[in-house]
N, C-alpha and C positions, 0 to 999 in steps of 0.2 A: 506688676501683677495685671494692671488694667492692659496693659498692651500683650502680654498673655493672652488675656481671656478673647479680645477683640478678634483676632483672627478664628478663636474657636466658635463666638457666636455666629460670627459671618458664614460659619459652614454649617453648624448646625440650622442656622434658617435656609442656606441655600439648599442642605439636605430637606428640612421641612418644605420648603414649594416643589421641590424636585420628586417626593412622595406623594404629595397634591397631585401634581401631572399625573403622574403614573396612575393613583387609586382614581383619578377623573376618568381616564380615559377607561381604564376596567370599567366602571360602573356604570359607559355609555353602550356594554353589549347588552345583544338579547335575541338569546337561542330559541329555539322551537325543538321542544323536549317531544311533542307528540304532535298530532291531530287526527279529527276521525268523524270523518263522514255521515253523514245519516243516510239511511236506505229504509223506505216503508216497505210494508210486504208484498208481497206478488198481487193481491186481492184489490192495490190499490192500481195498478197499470192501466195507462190510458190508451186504448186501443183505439182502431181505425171508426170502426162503430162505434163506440161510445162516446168519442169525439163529435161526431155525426149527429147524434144523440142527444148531446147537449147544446149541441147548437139549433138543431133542429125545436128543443126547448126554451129555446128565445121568445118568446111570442111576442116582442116588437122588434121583430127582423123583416123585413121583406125580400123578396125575390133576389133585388141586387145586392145585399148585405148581405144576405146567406151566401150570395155565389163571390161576393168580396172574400169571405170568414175562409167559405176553403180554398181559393184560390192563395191565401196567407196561410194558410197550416201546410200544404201541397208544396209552398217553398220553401218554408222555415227551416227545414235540414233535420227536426226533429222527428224521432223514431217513435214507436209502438212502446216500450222498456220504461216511459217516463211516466212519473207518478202525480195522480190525483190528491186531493185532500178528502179525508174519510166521508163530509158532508156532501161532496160530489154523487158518491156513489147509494148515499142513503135519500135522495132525493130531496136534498136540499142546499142545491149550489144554489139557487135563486134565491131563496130565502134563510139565510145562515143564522146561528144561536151564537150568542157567546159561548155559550159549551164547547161548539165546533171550532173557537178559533183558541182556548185552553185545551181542549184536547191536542188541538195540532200541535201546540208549543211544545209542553210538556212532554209528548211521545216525546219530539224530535231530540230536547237537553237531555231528558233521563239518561237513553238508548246511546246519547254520544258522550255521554258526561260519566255513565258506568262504565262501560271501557274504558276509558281513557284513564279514570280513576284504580283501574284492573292493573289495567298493562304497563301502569308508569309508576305502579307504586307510591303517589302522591295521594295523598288524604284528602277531601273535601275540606278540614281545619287546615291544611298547611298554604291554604288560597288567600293569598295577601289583596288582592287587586280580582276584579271584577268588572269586565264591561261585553255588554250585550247589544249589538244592532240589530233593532228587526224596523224597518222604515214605515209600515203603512199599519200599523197598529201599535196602539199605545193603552196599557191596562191599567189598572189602579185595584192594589199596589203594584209596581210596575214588574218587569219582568225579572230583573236581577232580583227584587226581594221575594220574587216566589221561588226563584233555584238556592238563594241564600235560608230561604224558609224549609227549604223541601231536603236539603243539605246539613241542616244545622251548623250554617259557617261563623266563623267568629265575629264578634260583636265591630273589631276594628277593622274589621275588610274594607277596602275600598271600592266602591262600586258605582259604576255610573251604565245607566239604559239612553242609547242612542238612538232616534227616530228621525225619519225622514232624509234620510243619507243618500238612499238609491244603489244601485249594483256597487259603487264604489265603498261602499263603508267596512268592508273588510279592511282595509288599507288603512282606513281613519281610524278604526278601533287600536289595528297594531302599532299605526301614529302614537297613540295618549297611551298606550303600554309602553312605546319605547321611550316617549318624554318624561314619563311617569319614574321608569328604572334609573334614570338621569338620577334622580335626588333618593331613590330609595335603594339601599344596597338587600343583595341575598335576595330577592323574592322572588313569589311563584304570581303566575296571573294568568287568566283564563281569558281567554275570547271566546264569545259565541255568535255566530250571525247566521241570519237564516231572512226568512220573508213568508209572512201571514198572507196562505191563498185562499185564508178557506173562507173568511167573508170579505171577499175580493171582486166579486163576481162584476161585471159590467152587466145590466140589463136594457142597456140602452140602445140604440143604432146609429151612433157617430163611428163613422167609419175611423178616425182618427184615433178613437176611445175601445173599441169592442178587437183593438187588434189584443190586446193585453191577454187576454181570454186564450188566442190562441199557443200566444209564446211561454207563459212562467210558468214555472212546475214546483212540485214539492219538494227539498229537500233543504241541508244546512249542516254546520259546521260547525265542530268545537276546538279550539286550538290551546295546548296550555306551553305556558312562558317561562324562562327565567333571567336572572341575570345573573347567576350563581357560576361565576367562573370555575367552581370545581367540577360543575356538571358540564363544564362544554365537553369531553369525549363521549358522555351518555348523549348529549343533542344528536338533531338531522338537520339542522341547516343554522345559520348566523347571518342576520338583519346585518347587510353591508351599509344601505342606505335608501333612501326613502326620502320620495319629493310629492307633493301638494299643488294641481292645479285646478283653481277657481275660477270660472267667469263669470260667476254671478253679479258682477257690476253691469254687465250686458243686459240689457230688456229682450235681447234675444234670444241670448244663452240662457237667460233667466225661468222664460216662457216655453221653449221649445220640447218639455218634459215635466208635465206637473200632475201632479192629482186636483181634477174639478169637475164642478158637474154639470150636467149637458143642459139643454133649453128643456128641456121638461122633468128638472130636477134628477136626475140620474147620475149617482156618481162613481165615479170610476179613473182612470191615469190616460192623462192627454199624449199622443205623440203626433209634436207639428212636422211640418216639411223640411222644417231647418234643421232638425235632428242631426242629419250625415252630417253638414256643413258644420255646424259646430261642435262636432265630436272630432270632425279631422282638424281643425282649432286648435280645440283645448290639449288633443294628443300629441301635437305639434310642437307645442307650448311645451307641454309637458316634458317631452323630448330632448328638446335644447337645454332644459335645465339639469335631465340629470347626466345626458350624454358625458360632459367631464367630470361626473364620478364614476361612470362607468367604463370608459372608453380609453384604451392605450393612447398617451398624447402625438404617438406618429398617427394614429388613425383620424385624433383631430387636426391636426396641421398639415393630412394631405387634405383631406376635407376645404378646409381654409385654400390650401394653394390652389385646387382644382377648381375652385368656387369663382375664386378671382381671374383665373387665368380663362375662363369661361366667359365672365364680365368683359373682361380686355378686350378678348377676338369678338363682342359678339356688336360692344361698344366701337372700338379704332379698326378692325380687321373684318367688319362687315360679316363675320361667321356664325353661324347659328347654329347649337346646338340642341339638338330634340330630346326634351326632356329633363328634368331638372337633376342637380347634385342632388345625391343623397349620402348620407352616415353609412356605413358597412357598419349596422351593430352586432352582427355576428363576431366583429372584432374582436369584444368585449364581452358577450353575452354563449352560454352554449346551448340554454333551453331557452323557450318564450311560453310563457304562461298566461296566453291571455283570456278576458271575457269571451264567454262564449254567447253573448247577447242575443246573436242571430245570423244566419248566413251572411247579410251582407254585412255585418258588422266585422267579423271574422274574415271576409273578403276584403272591406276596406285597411282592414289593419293590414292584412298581407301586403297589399301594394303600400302602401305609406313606409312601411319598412324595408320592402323592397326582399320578402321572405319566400322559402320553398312552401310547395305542397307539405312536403316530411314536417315544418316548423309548425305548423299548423295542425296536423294531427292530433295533437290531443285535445285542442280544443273542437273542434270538428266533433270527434269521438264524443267528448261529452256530452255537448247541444244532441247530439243523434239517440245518447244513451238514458242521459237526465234531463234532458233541454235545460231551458235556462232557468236556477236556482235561483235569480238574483246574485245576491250579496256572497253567496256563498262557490258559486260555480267554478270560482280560483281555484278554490281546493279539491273539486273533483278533478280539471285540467292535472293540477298539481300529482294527485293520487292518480293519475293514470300514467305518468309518468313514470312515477315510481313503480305501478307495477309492472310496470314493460320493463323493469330494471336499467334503465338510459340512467337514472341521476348516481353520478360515482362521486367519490370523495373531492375538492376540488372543482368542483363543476359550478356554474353563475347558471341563478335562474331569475327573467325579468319576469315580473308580475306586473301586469297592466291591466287597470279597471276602470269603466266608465260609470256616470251617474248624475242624475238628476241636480239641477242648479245653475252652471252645468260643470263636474266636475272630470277631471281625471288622474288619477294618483298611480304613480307606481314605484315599487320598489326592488330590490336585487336581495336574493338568498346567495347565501354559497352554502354549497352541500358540505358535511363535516364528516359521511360517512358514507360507503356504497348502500343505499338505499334500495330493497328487494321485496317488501312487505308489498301483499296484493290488494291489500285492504277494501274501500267498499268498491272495488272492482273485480273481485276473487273470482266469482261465479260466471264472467263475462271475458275476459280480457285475453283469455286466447284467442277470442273470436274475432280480435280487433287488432287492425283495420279491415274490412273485409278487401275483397278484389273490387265488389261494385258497393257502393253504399247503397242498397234497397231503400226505395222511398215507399211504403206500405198508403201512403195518403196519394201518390199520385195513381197507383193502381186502383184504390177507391174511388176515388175523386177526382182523378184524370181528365171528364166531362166537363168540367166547369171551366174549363180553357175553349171550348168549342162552342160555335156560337150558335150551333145548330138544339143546343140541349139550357132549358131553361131552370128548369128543378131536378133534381137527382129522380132517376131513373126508379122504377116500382122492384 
């Protein structure tokens, strides 16, 4: 009998760890059932004058600050379309209320939190999991327990509020969602990230400090999650993989982006000189590590041979090659979804990857349309995409974000469905890309390059 049963236990455990594997590896996805933009109203748009406006309300600006401030808006890539915080325009960007920076939350989750709840048929109770980034404000009670308040979500939610992350914390939120789905089967989860402008303002005149004023703008983003294998055909896209880079053990990478305050108390967000240099770093970095999860291994092992055989000639055959090896990650990759941080940010990512014009367009498009959201800008690149109808079923999309510390994370979607919604781009996105990209700040502002003109014209 014993010798019976032994062969039968031997299978029934080896069926047991062989259902292990299987229900592990299920319970390591996690789709993106929806997400959905925020847009304020027309009333809040920051136009050429009002820009003008506000800076010219500086009153610790002098001559050559003021003619710094627009010669950095005049290149910023950013358009007329992009939105203020409601205290901007009630005349008190210089002096903000806590009212002003609950208002701004609150519009921004409701507005993307009821759709979302609309369109997906998901309940505000069916929310297992909870996490909110907003980097430079921090409330009490914190932000998650006013949408869990304003919501009436369950007692068990999990919730966590992230501060001080920087543009990259979108990535780290969907990070602790995906480690999260690791050990928790079936659930829903929400991300929210956005970025507090509206008592943000710099009043100072640190050239280094008052640029901030000119680049971040309003908006944000709500994404909801699952890991509900029976929902993958309802999903838009599925978390391939996701890598994490730090360099905060660096005193330079550490400094080169912070929030502090100036010599005559003023506070406001530093950006040093080292900035590029350790963004092209940490990207670098970033790069190599996820490259072989993303990359067909013929694309790394010419990589590899071409790398060496460059060493060889340049080492024993005296030949020099102009220019370094780079990764073809078009290989691997169909769309690029990057920060839209800044012109030159979006410039230097194009050379570092070695991309077209076209790959860059939507990021371009957004900085033009929204400028830079912070945290949230991903998903406007991302939602332009989709409305141009490019993302088809099968298709890799890299997300790449930078951020204060100094970080950069990014990760791979694959699209699960042809994706054709115009979302918060509906109103706009025939128009895009145009033939010229209109700069409405250099036709303003145009004078401040010339050295003939000291103060803006009467």
């Amino acid at each position: 009998m014993i010798v019976i049963l032994a062969p039968c236990l031997l299978v029934l455990c080896l069926l047991h760890l062989f259902y292990k594997f299987i229900d592990q590896r299920r319970n390591q996805s996690c789709y993106i059932l929806d997400y959905e933009c925020f847009k304020p109203t027309d009333d809040r748009k920051v136009s050429t004058e009002f820009s003008g406006d506000m800076i010219k309300g500086c009153k610790n600006l002098g001559i050559e600050e003021y003619r710094f401030l627009l010669r950095a808006i005049v290149s910023s890539g950013i358009g007329e379309e992009t939105y203020g915080p409601r205290n901007f325009f009630l005349g008190r960007g210089t002096n903000p209320r806590l009212s002003d920076s609950l208002f701004e939350m609150d519009e921004f989750y409701s507005k993307t939190l009821d759709r979302l709840f609309s369109r997906s048929g998901v309940s505000p109770q069916d929310i297992d999991i909870l996490v909110v980034n907003v980097s430079v404000m921090a409330l009490v009670p914190s932000l998650t327990s006013r949408i869990i308040n304003h919501y009436k979500m369950r007692e068990d939610i999990k919730s966590y509020n992230l501060s001080g992350m920087g543009c990259s914390a979108s990535l780290i939120s969907i990070n602790l969602v995906q480690n999260m789905f690791k050990s928790h089967r079936n659930k829903f989860a929400l991300v929210l990230t956005s970025e507090s402008i509206a008592p943000n303002w710099y009043n100072g005149n640190e050239k280094s400090m008052i640029l901030t004023n000119c680049l971040f703008r309003c908006g944000g983003c709500s994404v909801l999650l699952t890991n509900r294998k029976a929902l993958e055909k309802q999903a838009m896209f599925k978390l391939k993989c996701l890598v994490r880079t730090h360099l905060g053990a660096s005193d330079e990478a550490h400094a080169c982006c912070q929030q502090q305050e100036d010599d005559k108390g003023h506070l406001g967000f530093f950006l040093g000189k080292t900035l590029p240099k350790t963004a092209s770093r940490a990207l670098t970095q970033n790069l190599r590590t996820i490259a072989p999860k993303i990359l067909p291994l013929t694309a790394i092992c010419r990589y590899i041979l071409l790398s060496n055989l460059q060493k060889f000639g340049a080492k024993f055959l005296q030949i020099r090659v102009k220019g370094k090896m780079s990764l073809n990650f078009k290989l691997g990759v169909d769309h690029f979804c990057l920060h839209p941080g800044g012109k030159a940010v979006i410039d230097g990512v194009k050379r570092s990857l070695a991309l077209t014009e076209e790959d860059m367009e939507p990021s371009r498009m957004t900085l033009h349309r929204f400028g830079n959201t912070s945290a949230s800008s991903l998903w406007y690149v991302l939602g332009y995409m989709q409305a141009k109808k490019r993302l088809k079923k099968g298709d890799r999309v890299l997300m790449i974000g930078f951020g204060s510390g100094f970080k950069c994370n990014s990760c791979m979607w694959e699209v699960l469905k042809d994706l054709e919604d115009k979302n918060v781009w509906e109103d706009c996105v025939d128009h895009f890309p145009p033939k010229s990209l209109s700069n409405p700040y250099l036709q303003k502002y145009g004078w401040v390059n010339e050295d003939s003109a000291c103060m803006p014209p009467p």
